[in-house]
Biopython code that builds the backbone (N, CA, C, O; Angstrom):
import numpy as np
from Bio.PDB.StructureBuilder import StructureBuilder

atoms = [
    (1, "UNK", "N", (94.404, 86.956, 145.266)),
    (1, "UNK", "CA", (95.110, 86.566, 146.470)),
    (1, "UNK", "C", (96.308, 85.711, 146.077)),
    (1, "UNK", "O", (96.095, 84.775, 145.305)),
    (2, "UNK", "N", (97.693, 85.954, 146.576)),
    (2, "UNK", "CA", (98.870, 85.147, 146.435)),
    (2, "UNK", "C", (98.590, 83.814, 146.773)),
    (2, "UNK", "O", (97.667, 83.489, 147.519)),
    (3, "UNK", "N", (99.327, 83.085, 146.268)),
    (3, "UNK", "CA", (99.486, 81.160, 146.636)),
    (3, "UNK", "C", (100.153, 81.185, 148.290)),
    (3, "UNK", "O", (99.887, 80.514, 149.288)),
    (4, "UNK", "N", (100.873, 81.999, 148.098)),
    (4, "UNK", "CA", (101.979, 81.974, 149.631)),
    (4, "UNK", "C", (100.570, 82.522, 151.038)),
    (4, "UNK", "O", (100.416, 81.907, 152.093)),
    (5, "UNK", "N", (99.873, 83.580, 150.681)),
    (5, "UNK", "CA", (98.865, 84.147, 151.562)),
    (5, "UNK", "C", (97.801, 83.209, 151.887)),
    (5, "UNK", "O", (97.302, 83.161, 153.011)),
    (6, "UNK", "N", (97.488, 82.549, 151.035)),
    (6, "UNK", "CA", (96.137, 81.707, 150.936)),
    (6, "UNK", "C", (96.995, 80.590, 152.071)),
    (6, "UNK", "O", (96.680, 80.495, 153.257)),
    (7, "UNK", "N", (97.889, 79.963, 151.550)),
    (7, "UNK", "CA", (98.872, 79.186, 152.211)),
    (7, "UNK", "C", (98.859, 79.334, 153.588)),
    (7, "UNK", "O", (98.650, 78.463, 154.432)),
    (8, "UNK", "N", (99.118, 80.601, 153.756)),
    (8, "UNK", "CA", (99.182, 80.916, 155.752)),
    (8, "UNK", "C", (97.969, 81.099, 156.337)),
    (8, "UNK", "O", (97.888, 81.065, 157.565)),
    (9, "UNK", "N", (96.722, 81.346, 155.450)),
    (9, "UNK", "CA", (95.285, 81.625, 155.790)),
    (9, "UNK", "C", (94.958, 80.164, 156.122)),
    (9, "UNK", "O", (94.164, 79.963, 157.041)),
    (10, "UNK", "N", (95.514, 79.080, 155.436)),
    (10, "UNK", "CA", (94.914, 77.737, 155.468)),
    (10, "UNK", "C", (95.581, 77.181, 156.806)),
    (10, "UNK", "O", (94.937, 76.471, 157.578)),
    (11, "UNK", "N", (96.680, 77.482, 156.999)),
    (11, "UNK", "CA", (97.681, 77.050, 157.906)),
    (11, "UNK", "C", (97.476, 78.055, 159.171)),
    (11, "UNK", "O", (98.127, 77.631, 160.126)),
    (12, "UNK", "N", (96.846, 79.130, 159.443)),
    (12, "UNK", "CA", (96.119, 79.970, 160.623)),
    (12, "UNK", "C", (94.376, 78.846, 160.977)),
    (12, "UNK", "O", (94.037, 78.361, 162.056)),
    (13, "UNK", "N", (93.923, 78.797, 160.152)),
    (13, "UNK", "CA", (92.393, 78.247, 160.015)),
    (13, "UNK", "C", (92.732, 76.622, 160.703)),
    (13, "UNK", "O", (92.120, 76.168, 161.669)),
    (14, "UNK", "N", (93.810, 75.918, 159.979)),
    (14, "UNK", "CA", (93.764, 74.282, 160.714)),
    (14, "UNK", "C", (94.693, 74.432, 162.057)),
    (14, "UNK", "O", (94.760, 73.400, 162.725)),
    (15, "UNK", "N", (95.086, 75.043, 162.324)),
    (15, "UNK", "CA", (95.571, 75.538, 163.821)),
    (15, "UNK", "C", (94.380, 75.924, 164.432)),
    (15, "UNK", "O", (94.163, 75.291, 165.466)),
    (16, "UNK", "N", (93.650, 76.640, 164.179)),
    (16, "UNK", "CA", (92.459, 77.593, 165.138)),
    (16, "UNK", "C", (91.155, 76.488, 165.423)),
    (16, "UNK", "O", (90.467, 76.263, 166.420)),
    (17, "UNK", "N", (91.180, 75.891, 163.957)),
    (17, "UNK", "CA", (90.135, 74.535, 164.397)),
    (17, "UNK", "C", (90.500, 73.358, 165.127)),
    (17, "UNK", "O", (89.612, 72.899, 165.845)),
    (18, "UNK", "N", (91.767, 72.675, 165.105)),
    (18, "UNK", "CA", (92.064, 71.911, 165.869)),
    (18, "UNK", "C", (92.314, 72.226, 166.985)),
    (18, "UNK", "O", (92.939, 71.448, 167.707)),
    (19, "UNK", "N", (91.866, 73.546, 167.469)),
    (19, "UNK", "CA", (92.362, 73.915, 168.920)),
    (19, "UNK", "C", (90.900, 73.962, 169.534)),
    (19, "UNK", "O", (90.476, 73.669, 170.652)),
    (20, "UNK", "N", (90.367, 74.379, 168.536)),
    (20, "UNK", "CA", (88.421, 74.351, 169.100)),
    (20, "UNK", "C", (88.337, 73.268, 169.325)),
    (20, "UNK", "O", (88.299, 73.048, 170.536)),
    (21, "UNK", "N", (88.278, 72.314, 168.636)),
    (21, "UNK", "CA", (87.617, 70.894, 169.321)),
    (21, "UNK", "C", (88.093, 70.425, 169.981)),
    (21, "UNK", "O", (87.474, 69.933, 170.924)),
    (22, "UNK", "N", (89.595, 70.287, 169.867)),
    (22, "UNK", "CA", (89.819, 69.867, 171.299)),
    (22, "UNK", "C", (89.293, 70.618, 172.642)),
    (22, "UNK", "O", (88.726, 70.016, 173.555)),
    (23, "UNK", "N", (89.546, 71.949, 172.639)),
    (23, "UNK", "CA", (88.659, 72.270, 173.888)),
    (23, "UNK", "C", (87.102, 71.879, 173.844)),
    (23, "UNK", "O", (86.568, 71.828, 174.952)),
    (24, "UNK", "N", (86.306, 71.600, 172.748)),
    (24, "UNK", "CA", (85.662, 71.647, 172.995)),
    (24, "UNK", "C", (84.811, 70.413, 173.574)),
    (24, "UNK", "O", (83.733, 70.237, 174.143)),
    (25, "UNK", "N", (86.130, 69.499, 173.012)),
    (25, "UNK", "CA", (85.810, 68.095, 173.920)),
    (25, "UNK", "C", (86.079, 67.784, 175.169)),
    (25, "UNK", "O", (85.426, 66.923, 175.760)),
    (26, "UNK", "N", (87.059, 68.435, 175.719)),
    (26, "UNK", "CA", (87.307, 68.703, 176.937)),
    (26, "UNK", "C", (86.396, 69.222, 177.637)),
    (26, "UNK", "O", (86.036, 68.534, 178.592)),
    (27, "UNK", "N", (85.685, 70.606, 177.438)),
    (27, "UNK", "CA", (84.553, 71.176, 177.930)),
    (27, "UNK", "C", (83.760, 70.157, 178.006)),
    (27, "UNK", "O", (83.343, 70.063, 179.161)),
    (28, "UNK", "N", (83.191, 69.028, 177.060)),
    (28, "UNK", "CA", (82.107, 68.268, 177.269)),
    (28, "UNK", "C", (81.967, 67.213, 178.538)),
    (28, "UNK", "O", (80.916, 66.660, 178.862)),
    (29, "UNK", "N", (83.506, 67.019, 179.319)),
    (29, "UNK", "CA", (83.950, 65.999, 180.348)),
    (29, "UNK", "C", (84.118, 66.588, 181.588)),
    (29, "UNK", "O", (84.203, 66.011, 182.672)),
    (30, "UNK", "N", (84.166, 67.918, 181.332)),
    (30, "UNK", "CA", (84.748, 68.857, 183.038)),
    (30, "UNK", "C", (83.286, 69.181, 183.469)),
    (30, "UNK", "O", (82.138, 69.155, 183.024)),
    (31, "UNK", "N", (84.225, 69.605, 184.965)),
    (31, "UNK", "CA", (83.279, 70.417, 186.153)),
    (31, "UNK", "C", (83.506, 71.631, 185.529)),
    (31, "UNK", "O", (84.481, 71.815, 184.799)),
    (32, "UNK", "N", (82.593, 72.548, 185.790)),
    (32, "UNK", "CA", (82.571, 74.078, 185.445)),
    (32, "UNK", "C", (83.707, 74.767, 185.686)),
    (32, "UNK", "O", (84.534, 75.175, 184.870)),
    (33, "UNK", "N", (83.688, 74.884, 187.047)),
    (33, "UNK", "CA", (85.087, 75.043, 187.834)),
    (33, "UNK", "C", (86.585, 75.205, 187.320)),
    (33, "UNK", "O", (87.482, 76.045, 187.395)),
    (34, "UNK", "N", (86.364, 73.887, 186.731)),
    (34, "UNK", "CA", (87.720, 73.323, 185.616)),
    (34, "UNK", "C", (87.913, 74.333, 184.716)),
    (34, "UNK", "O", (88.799, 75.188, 184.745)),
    (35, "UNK", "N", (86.814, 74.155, 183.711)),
    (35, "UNK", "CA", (86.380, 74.855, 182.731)),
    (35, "UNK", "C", (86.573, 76.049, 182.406)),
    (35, "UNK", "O", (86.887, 76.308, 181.245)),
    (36, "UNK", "N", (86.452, 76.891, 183.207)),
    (36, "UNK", "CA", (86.610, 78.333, 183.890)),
    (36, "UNK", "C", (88.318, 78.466, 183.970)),
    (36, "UNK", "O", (88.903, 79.337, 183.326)),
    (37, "UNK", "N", (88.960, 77.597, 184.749)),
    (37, "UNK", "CA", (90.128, 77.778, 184.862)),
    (37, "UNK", "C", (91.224, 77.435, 183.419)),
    (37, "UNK", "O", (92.261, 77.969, 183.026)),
    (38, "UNK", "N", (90.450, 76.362, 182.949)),
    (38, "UNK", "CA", (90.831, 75.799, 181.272)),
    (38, "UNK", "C", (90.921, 76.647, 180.787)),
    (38, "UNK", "O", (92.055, 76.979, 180.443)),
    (39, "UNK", "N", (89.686, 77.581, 180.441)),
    (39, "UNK", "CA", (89.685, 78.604, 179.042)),
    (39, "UNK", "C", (90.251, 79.954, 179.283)),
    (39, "UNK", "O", (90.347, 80.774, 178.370)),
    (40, "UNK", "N", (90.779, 80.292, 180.993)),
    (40, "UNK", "CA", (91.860, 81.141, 181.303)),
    (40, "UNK", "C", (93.292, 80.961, 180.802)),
    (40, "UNK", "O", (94.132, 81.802, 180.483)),
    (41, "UNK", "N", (93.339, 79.452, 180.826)),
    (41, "UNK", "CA", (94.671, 79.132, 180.333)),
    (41, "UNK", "C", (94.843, 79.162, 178.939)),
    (41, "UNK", "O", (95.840, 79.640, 178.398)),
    (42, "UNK", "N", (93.850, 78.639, 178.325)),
    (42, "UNK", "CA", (93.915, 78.290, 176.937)),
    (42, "UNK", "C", (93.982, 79.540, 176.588)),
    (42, "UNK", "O", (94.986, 79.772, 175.914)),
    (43, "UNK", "N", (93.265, 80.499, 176.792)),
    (43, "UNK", "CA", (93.475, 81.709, 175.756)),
    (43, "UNK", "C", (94.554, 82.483, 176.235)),
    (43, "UNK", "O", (94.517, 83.611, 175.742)),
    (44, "UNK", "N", (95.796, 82.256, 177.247)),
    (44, "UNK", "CA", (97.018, 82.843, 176.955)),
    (44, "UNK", "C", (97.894, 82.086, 176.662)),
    (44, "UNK", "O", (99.066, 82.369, 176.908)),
    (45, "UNK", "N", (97.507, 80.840, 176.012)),
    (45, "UNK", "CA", (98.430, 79.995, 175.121)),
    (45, "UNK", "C", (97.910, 80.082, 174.057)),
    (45, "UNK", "O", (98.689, 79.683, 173.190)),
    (46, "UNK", "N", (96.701, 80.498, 173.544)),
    (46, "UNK", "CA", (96.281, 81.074, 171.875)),
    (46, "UNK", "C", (96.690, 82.025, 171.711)),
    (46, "UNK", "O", (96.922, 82.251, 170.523)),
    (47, "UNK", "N", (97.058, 83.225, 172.757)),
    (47, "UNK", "CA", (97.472, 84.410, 172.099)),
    (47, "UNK", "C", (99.303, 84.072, 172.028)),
    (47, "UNK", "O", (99.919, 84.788, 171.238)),
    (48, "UNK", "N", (99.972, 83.218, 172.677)),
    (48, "UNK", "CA", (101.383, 82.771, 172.442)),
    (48, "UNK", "C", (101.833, 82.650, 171.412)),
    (48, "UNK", "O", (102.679, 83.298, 170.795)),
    (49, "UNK", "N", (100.819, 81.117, 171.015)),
    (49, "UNK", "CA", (100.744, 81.015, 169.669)),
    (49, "UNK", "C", (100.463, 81.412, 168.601)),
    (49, "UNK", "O", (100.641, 80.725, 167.595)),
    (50, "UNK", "N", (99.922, 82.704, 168.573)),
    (50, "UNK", "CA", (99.202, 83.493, 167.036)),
    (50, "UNK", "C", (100.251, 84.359, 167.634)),
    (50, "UNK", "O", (101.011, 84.257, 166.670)),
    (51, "UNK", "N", (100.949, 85.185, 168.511)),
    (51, "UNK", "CA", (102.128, 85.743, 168.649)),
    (51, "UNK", "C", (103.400, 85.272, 167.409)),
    (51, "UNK", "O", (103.960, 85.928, 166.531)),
    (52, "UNK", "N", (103.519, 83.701, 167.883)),
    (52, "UNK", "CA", (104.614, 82.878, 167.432)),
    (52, "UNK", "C", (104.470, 83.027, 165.871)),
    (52, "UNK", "O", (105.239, 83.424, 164.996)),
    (53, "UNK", "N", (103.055, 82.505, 165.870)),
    (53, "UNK", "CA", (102.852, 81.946, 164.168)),
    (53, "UNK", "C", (102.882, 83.447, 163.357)),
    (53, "UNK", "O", (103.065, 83.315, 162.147)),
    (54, "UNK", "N", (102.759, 84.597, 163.745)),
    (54, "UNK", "CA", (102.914, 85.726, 163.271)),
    (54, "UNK", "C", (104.142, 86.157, 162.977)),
    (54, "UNK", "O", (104.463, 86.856, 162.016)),
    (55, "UNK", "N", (105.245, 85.461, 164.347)),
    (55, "UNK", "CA", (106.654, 86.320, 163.879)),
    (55, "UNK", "C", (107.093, 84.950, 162.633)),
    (55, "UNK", "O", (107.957, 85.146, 161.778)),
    (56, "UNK", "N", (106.414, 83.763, 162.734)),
    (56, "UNK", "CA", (107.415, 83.116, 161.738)),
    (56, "UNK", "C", (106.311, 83.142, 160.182)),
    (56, "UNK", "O", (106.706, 82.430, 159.259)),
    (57, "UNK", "N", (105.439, 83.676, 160.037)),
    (57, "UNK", "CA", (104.642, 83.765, 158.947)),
    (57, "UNK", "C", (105.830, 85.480, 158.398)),
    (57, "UNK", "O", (106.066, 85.666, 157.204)),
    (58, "UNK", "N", (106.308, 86.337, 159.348)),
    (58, "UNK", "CA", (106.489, 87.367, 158.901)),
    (58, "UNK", "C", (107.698, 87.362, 158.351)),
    (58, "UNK", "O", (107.847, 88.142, 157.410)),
    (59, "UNK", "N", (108.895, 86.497, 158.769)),
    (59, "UNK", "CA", (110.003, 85.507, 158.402)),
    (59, "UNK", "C", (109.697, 85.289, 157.130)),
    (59, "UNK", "O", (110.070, 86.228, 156.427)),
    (60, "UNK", "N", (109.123, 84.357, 156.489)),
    (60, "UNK", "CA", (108.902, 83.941, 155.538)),
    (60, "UNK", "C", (108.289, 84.247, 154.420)),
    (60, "UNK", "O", (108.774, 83.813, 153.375)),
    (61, "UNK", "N", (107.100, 85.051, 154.377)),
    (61, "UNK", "CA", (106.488, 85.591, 153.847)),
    (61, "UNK", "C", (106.840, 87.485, 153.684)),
    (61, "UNK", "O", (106.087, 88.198, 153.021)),
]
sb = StructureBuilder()
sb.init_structure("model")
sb.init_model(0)
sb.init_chain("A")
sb.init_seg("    ")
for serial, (resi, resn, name, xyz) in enumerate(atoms, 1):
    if name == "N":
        sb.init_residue(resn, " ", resi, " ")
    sb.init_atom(name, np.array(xyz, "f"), 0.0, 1.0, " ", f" {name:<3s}", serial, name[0])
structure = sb.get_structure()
């Protein structure tokens, strides 16, 4: 595996985990309700962002 690949694998992975816990601390404080409406939102701002981080990983790499 390249230095540059491993590089964007590490840099995909600490994006994807710092996005879990934060929701997932959030989830631990809401009404369901919320919750429901949260993880509607959140996952068309994860797919934005792995959109984004794709065209500038493809830039560079």
């Amino acid at each position: 595996m390249k230095k540059s690949s491993m590089s964007a694998g590490l840099a995909v992975g600490a994006v994807a985990a710092t996005a879990l816990s934060a929701a997932g601390m959030y989830l631990a404080y809401t009404h369901p309700r919320q919750t429901k409406r949260m993880m509607k939102k959140a996952g068309r701002t994860v797919e934005k962002a792995m959109g984004q981080m794709e065209n500038m990983m493809a830039q560079y790499f």
